[in-house]
NUVO-201587 format. One line per 10 residues: number of its first residue (from 1); their letters; for each residue y, z, x of C-alpha. Coordinates in steps of 0.05 Angstrom, whole numbers, plus 32768, in hexadecimal, padded with zeros to 4 digits. Example, Ala and Ser with C-alpha at 12.3 -4.5 7.8 and 13.67 -1.06 7.14 Angstrom:
1> AS> 7FA6/809C/80F6 ~ 7FEB/808F/8111 .
This chain:
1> XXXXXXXXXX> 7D25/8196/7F9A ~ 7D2A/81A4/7FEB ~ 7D0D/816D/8011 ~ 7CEA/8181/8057 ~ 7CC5/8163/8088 ~ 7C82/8188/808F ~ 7C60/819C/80DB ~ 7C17/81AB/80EA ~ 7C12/81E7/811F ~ 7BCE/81F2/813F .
11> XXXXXXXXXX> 7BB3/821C/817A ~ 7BD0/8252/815F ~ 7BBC/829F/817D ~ 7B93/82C6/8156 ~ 7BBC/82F9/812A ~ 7C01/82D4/8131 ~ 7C2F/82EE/80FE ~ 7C58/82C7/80DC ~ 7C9A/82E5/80F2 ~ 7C84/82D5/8133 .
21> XXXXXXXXXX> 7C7C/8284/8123 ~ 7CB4/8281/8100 ~ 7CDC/829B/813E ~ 7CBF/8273/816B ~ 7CD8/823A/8139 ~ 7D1C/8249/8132 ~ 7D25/824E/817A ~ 7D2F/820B/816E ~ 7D39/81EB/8127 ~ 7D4C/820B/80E5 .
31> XXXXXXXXXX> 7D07/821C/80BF ~ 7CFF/821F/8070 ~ 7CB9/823B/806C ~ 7C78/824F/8086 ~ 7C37/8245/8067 ~ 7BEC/8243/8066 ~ 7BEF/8265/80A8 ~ 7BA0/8278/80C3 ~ 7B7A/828B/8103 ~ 7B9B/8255/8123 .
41> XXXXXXXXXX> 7BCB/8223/80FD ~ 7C05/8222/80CF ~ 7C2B/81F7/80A3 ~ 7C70/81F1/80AE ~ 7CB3/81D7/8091 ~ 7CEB/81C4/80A5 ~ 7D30/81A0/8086 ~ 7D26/8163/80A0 ~ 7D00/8134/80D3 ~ 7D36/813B/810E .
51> XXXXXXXXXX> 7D29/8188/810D ~ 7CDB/817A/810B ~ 7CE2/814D/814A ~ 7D08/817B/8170 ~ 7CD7/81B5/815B ~ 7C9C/8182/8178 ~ 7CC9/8178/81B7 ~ 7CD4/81BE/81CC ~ 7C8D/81DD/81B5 ~ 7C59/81AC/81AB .
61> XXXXXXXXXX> 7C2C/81C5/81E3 ~ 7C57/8206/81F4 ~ 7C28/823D/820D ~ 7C2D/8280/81D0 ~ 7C09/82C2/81DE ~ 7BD1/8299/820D ~ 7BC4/8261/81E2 ~ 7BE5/8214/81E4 ~ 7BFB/8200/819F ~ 7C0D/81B9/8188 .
71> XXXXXXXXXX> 7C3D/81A6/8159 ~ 7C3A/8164/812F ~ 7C62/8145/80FB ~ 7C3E/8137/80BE ~ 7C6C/811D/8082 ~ 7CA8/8125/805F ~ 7CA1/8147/8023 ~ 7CC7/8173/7FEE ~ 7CC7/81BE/800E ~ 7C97/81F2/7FE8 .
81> XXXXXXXXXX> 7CA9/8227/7FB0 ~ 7CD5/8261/7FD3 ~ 7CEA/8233/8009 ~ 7D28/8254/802B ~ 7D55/8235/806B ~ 7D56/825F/809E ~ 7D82/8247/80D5 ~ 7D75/823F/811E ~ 7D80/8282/814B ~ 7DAE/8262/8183 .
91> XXXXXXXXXX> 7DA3/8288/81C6 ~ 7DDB/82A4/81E2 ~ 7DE6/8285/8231 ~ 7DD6/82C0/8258 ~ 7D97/82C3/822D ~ 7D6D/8295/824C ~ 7D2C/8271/8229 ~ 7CF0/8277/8256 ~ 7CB4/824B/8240 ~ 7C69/824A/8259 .
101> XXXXXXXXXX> 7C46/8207/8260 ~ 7C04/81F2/827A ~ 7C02/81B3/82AC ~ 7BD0/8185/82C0 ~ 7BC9/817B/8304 ~ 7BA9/8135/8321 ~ 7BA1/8116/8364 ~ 7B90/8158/8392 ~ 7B87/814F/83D6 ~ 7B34/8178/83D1 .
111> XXXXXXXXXX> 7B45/818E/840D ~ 7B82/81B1/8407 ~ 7B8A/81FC/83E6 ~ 7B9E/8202/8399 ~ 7BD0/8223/83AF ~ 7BFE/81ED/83D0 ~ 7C08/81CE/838E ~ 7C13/820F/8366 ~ 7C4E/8223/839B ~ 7C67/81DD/8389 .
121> XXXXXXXXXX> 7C71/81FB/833C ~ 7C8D/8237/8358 ~ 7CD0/8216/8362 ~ 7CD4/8205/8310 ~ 7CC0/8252/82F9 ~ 7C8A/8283/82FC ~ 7C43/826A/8309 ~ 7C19/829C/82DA ~ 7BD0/827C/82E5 ~ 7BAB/8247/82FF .
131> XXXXXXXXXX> 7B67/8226/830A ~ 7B47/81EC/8331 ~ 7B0A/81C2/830F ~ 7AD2/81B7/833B ~ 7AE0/8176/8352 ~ 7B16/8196/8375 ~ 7B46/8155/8367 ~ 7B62/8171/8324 ~ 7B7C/81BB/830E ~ 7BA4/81E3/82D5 .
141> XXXXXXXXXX> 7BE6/820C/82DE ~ 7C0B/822D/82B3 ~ 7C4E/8237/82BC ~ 7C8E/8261/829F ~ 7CD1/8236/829F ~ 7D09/8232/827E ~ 7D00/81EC/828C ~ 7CD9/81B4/8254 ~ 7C9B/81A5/8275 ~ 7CB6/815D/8279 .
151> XXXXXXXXXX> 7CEE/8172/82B3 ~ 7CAB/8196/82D1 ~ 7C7B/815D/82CE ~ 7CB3/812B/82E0 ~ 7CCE/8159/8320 ~ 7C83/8163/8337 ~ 7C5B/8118/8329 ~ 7C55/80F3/8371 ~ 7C60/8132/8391 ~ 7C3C/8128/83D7 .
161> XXXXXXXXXX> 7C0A/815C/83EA ~ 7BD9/8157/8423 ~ 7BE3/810D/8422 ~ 7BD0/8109/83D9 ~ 7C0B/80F4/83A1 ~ 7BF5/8123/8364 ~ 7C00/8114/831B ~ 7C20/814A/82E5 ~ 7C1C/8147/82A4 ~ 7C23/8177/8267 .
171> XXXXXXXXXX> 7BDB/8195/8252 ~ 7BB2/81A8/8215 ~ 7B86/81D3/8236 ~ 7B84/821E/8232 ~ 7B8C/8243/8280 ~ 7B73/828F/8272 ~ 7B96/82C0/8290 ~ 7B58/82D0/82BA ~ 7B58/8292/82D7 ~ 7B6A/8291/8329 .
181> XXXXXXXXXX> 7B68/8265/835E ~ 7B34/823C/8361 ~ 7B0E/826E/8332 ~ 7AF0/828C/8371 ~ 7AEF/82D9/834D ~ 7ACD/82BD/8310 ~ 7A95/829F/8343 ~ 7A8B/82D7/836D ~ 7A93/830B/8339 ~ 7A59/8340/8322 .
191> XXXXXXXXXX> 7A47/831D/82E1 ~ 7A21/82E4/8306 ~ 7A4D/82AC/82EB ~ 7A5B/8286/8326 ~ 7A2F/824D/8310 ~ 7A39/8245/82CA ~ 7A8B/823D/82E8 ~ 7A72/8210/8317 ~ 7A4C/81EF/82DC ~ 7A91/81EA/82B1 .
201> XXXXXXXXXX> 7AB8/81D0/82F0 ~ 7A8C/8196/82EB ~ 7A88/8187/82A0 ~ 7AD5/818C/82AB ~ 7AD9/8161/82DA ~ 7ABE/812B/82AC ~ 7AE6/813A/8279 ~ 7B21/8135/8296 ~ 7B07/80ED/82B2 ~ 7AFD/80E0/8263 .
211> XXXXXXXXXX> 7B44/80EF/824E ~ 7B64/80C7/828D ~ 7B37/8090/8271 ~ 7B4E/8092/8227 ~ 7B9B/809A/824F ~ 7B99/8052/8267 ~ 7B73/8033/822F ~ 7BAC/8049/81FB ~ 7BDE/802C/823A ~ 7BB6/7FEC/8237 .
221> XXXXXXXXXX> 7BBC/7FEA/81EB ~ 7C06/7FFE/81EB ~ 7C16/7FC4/821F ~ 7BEA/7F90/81F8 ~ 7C10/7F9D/81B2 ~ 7C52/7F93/81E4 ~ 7C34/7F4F/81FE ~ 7C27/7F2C/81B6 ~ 7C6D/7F4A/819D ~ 7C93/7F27/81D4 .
231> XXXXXXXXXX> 7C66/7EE6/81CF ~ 7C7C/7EE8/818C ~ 7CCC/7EF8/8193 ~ 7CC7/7EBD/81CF ~ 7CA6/7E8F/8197 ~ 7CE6/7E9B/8168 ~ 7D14/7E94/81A0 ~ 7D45/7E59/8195 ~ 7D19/7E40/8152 ~ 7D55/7E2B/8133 .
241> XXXXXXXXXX> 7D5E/7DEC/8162 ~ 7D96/7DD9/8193 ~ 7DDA/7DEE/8190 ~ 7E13/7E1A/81BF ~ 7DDF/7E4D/81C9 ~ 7DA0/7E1C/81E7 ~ 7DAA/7E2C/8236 ~ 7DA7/7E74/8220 ~ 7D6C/7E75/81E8 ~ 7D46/7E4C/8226 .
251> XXXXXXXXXX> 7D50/7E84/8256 ~ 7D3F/7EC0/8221 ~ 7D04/7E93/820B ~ 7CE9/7E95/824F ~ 7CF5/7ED8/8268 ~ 7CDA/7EEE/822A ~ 7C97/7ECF/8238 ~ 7C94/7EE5/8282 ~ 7CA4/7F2F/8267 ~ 7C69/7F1A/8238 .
261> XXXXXXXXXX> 7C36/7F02/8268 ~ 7C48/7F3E/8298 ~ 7C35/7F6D/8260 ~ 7BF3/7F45/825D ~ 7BE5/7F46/82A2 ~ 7BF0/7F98/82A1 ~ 7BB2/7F93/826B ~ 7B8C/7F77/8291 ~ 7B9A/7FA1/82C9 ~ 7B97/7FE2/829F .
271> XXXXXXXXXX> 7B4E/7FC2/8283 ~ 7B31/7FB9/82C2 ~ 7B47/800B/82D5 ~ 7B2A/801A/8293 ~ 7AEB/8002/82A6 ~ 7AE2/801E/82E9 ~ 7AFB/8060/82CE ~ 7AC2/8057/8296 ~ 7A95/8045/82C7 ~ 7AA1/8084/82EC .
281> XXXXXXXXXX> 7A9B/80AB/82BA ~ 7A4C/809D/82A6 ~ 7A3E/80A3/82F5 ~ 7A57/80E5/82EB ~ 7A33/80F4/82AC ~ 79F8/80E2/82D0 ~ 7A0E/8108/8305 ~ 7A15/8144/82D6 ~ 79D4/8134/82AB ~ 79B1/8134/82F4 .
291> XXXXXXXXXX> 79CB/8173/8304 ~ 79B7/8195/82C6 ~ 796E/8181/82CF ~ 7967/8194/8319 ~ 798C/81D1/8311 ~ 7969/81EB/82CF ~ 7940/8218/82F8 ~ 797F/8234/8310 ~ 799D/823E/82C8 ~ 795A/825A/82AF .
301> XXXXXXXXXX> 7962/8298/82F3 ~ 79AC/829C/82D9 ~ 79A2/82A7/8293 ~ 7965/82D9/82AD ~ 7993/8302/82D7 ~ 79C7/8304/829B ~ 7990/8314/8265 ~ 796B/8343/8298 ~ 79B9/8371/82AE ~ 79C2/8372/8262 .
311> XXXXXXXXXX> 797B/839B/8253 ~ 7982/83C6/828E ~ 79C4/83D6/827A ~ 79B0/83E8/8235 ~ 796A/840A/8246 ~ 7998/8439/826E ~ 79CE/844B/8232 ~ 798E/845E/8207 ~ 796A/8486/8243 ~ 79B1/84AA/8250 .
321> XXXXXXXXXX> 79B4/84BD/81FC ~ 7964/84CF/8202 ~ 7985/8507/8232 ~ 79BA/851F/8212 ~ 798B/8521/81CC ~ 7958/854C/8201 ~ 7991/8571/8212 ~ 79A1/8589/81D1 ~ 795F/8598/81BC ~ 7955/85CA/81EE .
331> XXXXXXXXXX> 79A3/85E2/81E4 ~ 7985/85ED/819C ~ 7947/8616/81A6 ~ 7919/85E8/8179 ~ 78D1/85E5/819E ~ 78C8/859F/8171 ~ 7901/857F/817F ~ 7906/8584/81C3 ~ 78BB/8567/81CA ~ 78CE/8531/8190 .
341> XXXXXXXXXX> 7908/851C/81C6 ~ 78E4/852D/8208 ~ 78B5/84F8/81E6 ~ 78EA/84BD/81DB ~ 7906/84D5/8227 ~ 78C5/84B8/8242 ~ 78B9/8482/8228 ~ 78FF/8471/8232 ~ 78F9/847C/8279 ~ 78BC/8453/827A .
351> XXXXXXXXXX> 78DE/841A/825E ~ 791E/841D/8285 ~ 78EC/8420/82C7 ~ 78C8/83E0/82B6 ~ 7902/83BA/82A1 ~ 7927/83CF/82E7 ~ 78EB/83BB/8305 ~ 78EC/8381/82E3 ~ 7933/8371/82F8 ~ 792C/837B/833D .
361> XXXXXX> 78F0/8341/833A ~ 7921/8318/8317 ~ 7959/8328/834D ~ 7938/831A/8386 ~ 7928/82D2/8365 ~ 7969/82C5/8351 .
């Protein structure tokens, strides 16, 4: 029997063949199969765990055909009936690798343009899209590199602009490739959607506050299970009693605890940011909840402009086929047709006249 080590793939692209996984795979490790692949996931194999960690390295939250994937490791198991190795394709050198990534951008200066900070990822590759959330202090980019997004975050985090140091990191989140600075097309565009993107810029906004929240908490946690395994190393430091090595199990004893209590402290610390983060957070869910309720009058004029194009639209696709059916009728000759459609013309036209009447009420209100 093979053994394997088995990978979860999700985020997957509608429609993605499995020829087209399984190159994106051997890019970078040798792959044995592919299976239960759906809308969006796959299961696959490969020979062993150092393959699957490499596979995480290089495409766990890769950008493919719009959509970011991630790539876990799941277990080692034996590899499934009609398992076959199929190496890695090595690139050749002059064939170069170019990857697309979406980064998280944190810290901007709301008073400078979007665009300072996307000219910054300019130097790494190709900037494809980009938006900024309402607050105006966090945005998307995605990028095309041949570069691992670490190099990218690493080269760009503290970068200085407009006084403000930003913060990069590797995102989760989808960045359509309608999106544009600042969304500013989307919100002045002719389907009337500036305000549910203003809405989403907001509810983004506190989303992102939620996931630099649950950022520093797992910190905290990671630094606290740090602190109680050094108090406990320092405890069995120099148990055995005196001897040639006393002076030194004293020292390592003691440094050992400082590095402990410094760990603590940095909970502590990390706590109290937890906290104020959490604390802004309901403010702004207040905020938000506020919002909603004041502005539900405006949602209600949105939705009526939306619903109200829609009919309009439609009442004038059935009035245009009433005339061509009149049309016909007459090209035909038959006296009962053509007063059958001259029938369904009117009271077409009567209908598409009071809902355009209707709409213009409803678009001087909005």
């Amino acid at each position: 029997m093979m053994s394997a080590t088995k990978l979860l793939v999700t985020g997957l692209a509608p429609n993605m063949a499995p020829s087209e996984l399984a190159q994106l795979f051997r890019s970078y490790v040798d792959l044995l199969r592919i299976t239960e692949l759906s809308a969006d996931s796959a299961i696959v194999y490969v020979p062993d765990r150092s393959h699957a960690v490499r596979a995480v390295r290089e495409l766990n939250f890769r950008v493919v055909r719009g959509k970011v994937i991630q790539v876990r490791i799941t277990e080692n198991c034996t590899a499934p009936a009609g398992a076959t190795l199929s190496p890695r394709v090595v690139a050749s050198e002059s064939n170069v690798q170019y990857c697309t990534w979406n980064f998280y951008v944190g810290n901007i200066d709301p008073a400078e343009p979007f665009g300072r900070v996307v000219e910054l990822f300019r130097r790494y590759g190709t900037a494809g899209c980009w938006q900024r959330a309402g607050s105006r202090t966090t945005g998307l980019v995605q990028l095309s590199t041949d570069l691992h997004w670490t190099a990218v975050a690493h080269g760009l985090s503290g970068a200085i602009v407009g006084g403000h140091r930003i913060t990069v990191k590797i995102s989760h989140l989808d960045v359509g490739p309608g999106a544009v600075l600042e969304k500013a097309a989307e919100a002045a565009g002719e389907k009337n959607n500036g305000y549910e993107v203003l809405y989403q810029n907001m509810k983004y906004g506190l989303s992102a506050t939620k996931e630099l929240a649950e950022y520093f908490r797992e910190r905290s946690n990671l630094e606290e299970y740090n602190s109680k395994l050094l108090t406990k190393l320092a405890n069995k430091a120099g148990s055995g009693g005196g001897g040639t090595f006393s002076p030194l199990w004293i020292i390592l004893k003691s440094t050992t605890e400082r590095l402990s209590e410094l760990h603590a402290a940095k909970v502590q610390k990390l706590s109290e940011l937890v906290k104020n983060i959490t604390k802004y957070a309901e403010e702004l869910h207040k905020k938000h909840k506020t919002v909603k309720e004041e502005e539900s009058g405006t949602q209600d004029a949105v939705q009526a402009m939306k619903d109200s194009t829609a009919a309009v639209a439609k009442a004038k696709d059935v009035y245009n086929a009433r005339l061509q059916e009149l049309e016909k009728a007459r090209k035909d000759s038959s006296t009962k047709e053509t007063e059958k459609a001259e029938t369904k013309l009117r009271k077409q036209q009567d209908e598409y006249k009071a809902l355009v009447e209707k709409h213009n009420i409803i678009k001087q209100e909005f």
